[in-house]
C-alpha positions, 0 to 999 in steps of 0.5 A: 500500500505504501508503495502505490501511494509513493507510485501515484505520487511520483505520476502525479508529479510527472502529469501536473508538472510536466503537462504537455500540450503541444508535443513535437513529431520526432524521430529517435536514432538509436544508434545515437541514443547507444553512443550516448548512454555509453558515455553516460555510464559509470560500469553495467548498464541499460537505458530507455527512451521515456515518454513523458506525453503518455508516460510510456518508455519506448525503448528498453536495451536488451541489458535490463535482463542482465542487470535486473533479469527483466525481459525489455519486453515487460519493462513499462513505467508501472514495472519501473516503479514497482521494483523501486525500493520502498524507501526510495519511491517514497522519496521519489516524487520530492526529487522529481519535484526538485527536479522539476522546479530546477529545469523549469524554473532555474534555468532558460528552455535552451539550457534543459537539453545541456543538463542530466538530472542524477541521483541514487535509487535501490530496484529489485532484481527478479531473484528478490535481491536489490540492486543499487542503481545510478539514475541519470536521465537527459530530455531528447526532446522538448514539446514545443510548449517547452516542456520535457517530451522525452528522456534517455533514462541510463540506470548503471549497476553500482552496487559493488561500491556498496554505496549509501542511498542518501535520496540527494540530487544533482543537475550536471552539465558539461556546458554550464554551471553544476549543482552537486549532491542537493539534499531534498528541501533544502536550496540549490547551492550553486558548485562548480568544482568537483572533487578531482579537481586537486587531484593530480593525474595519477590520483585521478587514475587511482579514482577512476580504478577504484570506482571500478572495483580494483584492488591494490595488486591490480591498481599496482599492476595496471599503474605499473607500480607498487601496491605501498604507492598505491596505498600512498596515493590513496591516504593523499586522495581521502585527505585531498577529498575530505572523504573518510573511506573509499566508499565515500569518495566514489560516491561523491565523484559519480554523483559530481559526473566527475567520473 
């Protein structure tokens, strides 16, 4: 029951703030739409096209089966926010809501298309256990009303980083300014800066295998280096960062879109 009312909030977020009135004929290419979920993604992955006129998703990738052991066939909008965690639908709709007022309130129309919206969120796989999903969604197309017509949605598996589910937000864009890590109700505090950008080359290196799942004898391997200078550059990169463990830097890097 508390999962239906999460879900009907979520929709009702979606109908009332996103109304479309006037939408736009236009064709989707998906060999396009591949090259960018590959850019998108962090590790496994699957994406699909959503509809925001009838709130259908168009396409699935056949790697949902793989990631969550759905058939693409099957994976509707209603299947999406049925295997979301409890915790996690309960909050949807107020990041959604955050989401909303960003992109249509914050920012001009021209500049919806520059940004993807990130957060964090947990679904069930077929065999009952729960995978920790990256949500990265970008608008494809505006109506000509200027509201979000249709999203490519990429869900990447980053539940090997045992990473916590803090329902926090960010707006990334490669073209203008980025808001990072947004607590639900709380005001959008403009930072540009990601935490690489202290980093030195090999430090950044050393982040980006370990948001991998690497160990020290393979980052060591890899680098060409010892597992102790590894190890070095490891405490540097925490104390740079200001983050307590390995856990806590990957998470924050991914949500910055700095990896």
């Amino acid at each position: 029951m508390l999962n239906q009312q999460g879900i009907s909030k979520v929709i009702s977020v979606w109908e009332s703030g996103n109304k479309i009135q006037n939408p736009v004929k236009k064709e989707l290419f998906l060999d396009i739409i591949e090259q960018m979920a590959n850019l998108f993604s962090a590790g496994s992955y699957y994406y699909y096209i959503m509809d925001f006129e009838n709130l259908e998703l168009n396409i699935v990738s056949e790697s949902v089966k793989s990631i969550l052991g759905i058939e693409p066939g099957i994976y509707a909008v209603s299947k999406l926010l049925e295997i979301m965690h409890p915790d996690d639908i309960a909050k949807m709709h107020e990041k959604e809501t955050v989401a909303g007022e960003f992109l249509f309130k914050k920012i001009s129309k021209e500049q919806i298309p520059h940004y993807k919206v990130v957060y964090l969120m947990r679904m069930r796989h077929s065999d009952g256990s729960y995978k920790t999903i990256l949500h990265q969604a970008k608008t494809l197309v505006l109506s000509n009303d200027g509201k979000i017509q249709k999203t490519l949605g990429i869900h990447t598996d980053v539940t090997y980083l045992n990473m916590p589910v803090d329902h926090k937000i960010s707006f990334l864009s490669t073209k203008y300014p980025s808001y990072h890590s947004i607590q639900v109700g709380e005001r959008l505090e403009l930072n540009e800066k990601t935490s690489l950008d202290s980093m030195t080359k090999r430090e950044k290196e050393i982040v980006m295998l370990l948001s991998q799942g690497k160990n020290f004898n393979e980052m060591a391997q890899i680098l060409n280096v010892s597992p102790h200078t590894v190890n070095t550059h490891k405490r540097n990169i925490l104390k740079k960062s200001n983050c307590h463990n390995t856990t806590e830097l990957v998470a924050r890097c991914i949500r910055e879109g700095a990896i």
